[in-house]
C-alpha positions as CSV (number, residue, x, y, z in Angstrom):
1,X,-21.2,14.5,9.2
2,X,-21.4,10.9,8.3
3,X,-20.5,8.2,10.7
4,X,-18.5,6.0,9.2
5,X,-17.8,2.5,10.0
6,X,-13.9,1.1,8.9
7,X,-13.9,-2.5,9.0
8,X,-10.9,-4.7,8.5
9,X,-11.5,-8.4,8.8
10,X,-8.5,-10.6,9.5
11,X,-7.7,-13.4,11.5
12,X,-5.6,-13.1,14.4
13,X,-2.5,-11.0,12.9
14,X,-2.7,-8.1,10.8
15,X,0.6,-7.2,8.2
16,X,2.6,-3.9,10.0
17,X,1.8,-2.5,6.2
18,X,-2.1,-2.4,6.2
19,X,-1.4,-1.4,10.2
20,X,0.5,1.5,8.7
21,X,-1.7,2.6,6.1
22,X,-5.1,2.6,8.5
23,X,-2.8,4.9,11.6
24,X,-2.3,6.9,8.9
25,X,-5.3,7.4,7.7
26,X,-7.0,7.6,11.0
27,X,-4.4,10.7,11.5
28,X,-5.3,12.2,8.2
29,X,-8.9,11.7,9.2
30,X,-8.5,13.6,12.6
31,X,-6.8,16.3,11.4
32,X,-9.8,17.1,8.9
33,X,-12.3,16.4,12.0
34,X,-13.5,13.2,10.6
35,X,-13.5,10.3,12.8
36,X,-13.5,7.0,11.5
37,X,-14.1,4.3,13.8
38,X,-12.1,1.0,13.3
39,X,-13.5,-2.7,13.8
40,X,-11.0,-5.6,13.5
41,X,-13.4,-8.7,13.4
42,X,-10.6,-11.6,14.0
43,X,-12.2,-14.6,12.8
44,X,-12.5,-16.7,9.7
45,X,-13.5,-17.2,7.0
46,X,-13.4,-13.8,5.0
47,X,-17.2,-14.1,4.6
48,X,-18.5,-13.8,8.3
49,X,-15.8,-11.1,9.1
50,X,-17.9,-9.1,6.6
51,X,-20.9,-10.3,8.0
52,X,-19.6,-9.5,11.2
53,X,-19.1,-6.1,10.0
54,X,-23.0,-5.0,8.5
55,X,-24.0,-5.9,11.8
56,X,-21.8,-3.7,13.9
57,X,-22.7,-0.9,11.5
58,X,-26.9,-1.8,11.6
59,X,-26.6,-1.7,15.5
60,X,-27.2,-5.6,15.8
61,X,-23.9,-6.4,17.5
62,X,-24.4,-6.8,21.5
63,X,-21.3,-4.7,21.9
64,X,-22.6,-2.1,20.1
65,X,-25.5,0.8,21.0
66,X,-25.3,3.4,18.2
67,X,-25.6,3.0,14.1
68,X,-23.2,3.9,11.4
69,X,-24.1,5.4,7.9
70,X,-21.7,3.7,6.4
71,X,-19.2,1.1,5.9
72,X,-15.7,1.1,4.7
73,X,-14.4,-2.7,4.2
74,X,-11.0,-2.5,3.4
75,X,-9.0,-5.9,2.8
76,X,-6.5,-7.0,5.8
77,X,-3.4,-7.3,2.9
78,X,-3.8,-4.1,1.4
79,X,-2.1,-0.7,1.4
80,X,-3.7,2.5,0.7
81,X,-3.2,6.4,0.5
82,X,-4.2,8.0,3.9
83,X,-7.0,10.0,2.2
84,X,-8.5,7.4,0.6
85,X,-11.9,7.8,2.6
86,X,-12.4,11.0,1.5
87,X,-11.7,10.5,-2.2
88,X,-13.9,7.7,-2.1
89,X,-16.3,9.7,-0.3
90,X,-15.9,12.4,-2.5
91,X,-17.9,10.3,-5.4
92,X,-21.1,10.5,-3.5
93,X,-21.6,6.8,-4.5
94,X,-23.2,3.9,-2.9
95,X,-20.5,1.5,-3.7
96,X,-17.4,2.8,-4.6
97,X,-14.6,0.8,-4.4
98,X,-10.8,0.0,-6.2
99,X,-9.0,-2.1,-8.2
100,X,-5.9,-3.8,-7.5
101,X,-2.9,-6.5,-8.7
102,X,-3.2,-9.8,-7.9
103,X,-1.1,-11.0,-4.7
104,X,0.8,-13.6,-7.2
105,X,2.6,-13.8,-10.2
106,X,2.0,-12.7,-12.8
107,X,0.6,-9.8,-10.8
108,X,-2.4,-8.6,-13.6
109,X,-5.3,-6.7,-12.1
110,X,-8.1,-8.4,-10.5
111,X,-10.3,-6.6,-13.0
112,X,-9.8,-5.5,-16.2
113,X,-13.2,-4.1,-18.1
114,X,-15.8,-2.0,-16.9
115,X,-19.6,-2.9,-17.0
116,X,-19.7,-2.1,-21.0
117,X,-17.0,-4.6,-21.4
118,X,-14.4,-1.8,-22.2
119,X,-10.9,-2.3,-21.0
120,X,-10.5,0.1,-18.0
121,X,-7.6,3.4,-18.4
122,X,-7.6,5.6,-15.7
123,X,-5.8,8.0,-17.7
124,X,-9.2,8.1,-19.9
125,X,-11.9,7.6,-17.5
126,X,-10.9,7.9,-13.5
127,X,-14.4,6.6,-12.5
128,X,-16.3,3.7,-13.9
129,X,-19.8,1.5,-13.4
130,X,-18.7,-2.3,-12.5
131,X,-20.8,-5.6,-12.5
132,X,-18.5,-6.7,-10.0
133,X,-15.5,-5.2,-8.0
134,X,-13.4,-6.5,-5.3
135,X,-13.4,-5.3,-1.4
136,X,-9.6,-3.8,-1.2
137,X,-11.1,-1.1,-0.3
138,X,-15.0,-0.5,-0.6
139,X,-17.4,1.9,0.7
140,X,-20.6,1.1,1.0
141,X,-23.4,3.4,2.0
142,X,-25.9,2.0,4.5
143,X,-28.9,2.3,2.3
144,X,-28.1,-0.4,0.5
145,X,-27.5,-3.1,3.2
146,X,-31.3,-1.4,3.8
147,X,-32.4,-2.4,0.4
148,X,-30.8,-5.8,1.2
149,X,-31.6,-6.5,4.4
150,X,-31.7,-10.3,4.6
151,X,-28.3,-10.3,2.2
152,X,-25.6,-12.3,3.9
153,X,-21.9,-12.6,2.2
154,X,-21.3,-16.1,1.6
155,X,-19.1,-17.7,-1.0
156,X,-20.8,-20.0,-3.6
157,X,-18.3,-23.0,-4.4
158,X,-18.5,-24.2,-8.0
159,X,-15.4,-27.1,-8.1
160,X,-12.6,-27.9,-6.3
161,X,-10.1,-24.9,-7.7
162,X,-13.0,-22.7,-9.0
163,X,-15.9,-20.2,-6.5
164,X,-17.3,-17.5,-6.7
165,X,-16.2,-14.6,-3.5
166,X,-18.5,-13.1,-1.4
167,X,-17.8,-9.7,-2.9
168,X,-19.1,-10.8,-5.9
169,X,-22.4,-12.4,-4.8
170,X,-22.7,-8.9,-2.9
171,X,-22.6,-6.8,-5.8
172,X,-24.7,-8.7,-8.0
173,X,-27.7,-8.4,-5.4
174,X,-26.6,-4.9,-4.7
175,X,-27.1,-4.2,-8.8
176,X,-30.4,-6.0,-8.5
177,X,-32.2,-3.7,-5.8
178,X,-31.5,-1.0,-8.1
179,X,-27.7,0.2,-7.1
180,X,-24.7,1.0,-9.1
181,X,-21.5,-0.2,-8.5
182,X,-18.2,2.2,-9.1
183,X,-14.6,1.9,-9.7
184,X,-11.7,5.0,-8.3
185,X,-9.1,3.5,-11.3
186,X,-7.5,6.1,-10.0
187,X,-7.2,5.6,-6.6
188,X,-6.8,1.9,-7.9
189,X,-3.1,2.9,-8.9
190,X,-2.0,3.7,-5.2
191,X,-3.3,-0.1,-4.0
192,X,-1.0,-2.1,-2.8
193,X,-2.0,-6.1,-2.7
194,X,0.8,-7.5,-0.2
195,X,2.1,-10.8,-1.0
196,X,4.7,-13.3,0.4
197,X,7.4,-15.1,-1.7
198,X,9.8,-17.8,-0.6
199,X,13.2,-17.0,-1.9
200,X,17.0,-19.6,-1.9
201,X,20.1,-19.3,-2.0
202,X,21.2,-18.9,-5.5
203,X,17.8,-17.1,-6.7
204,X,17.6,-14.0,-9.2
């Protein structure tokens, strides 16, 4: 069996929801005798949790004597099913990940066509090839950080209001050493991007 690597990056405070949602699937987990171990890198910004993360999988962190096969990143605002591992797992992908809203209005998916440039229906096609997907929840097999093995998430800045996320950058070098990337837009509907609103008195 696969050992697999769950890593959340946050700062110091994690929402009770995405708390939730990874007890519970660290329950589900057990109960099918899969063991997923969680990392909580608390530090910032988003990029170096993730970095953080490849290298407690590859063995490189101090704190750390044994290797994982792979590494689930799953974003610190999210809620997810409690079996999504294994139906991500269940794709026998390299990168597999999901969809999801956007945190603010108007709350339109992050990402709306596939790699063809065709709008994506999950009631038509439940798994699809990406150029580029979002880490809500991702899993990533360790041969391609192996492929890759200089690649370090970093965001590329373009203006003032405009960049480019380290998720991106990822999966473009991940599509040039040869990899695919996937979409669950199935999965994708059971995603929940947690956002915060400020509400008055007198508001509808």
């Amino acid at each position: 069996m696969k050992k697999t690597l769950l890593c959340i990056p946050s700062r110091s405070m994690l929402y009770a929801a995405t708390s939730f949602s990874m007890y519970m699937m660290g329950v589900h987990s057990m109960s099918k005798g899969k063991f997923i171990h969680p990392y909580n890198p608390q530090c910032s910004p988003a990029e170096m949790n993730r970095n953080l993360g490849i290298n407690y999988m590859m063995g490189l962190d101090k704190a750390r004597s044994g290797e994982f096969d792979e590494i689930l990143y799953i974003d610190s605002d999210q809620t997810f099913p409690q079996d999504t591992y294994f139906r991500l797992a269940a794709h026998k992908k390299e990168i597999v990940g999901v969809n999801c809203s956007r945190r603010i209005k108007p709350f339109k998916p992050v990402m709306t066509k596939d790699l063809l440039g065709r709008p994506l229906n999950h009631k038509k096609k439940p798994l699809v090839k990406m150029e580029k997907i979002g880490f809500a929840a991702t899993l990533i097999q360790r041969a391609v950080f192996d492929a890759i093995p200089n690649f370090v998430f970093y965001r590329q800045v373009l203006s003032r209001t405009q960049w480019i996320g380290e998720d991106y950058i990822f999966c473009d070098a991940a599509r040039k050493a040869g990899f695919h990337v996937y979409c669950d837009l199935v999965l994708s509907q059971e995603i929940g991007h947690i956002g915060e609103e400020t509400h008055f008195l007198g508001d509808k």
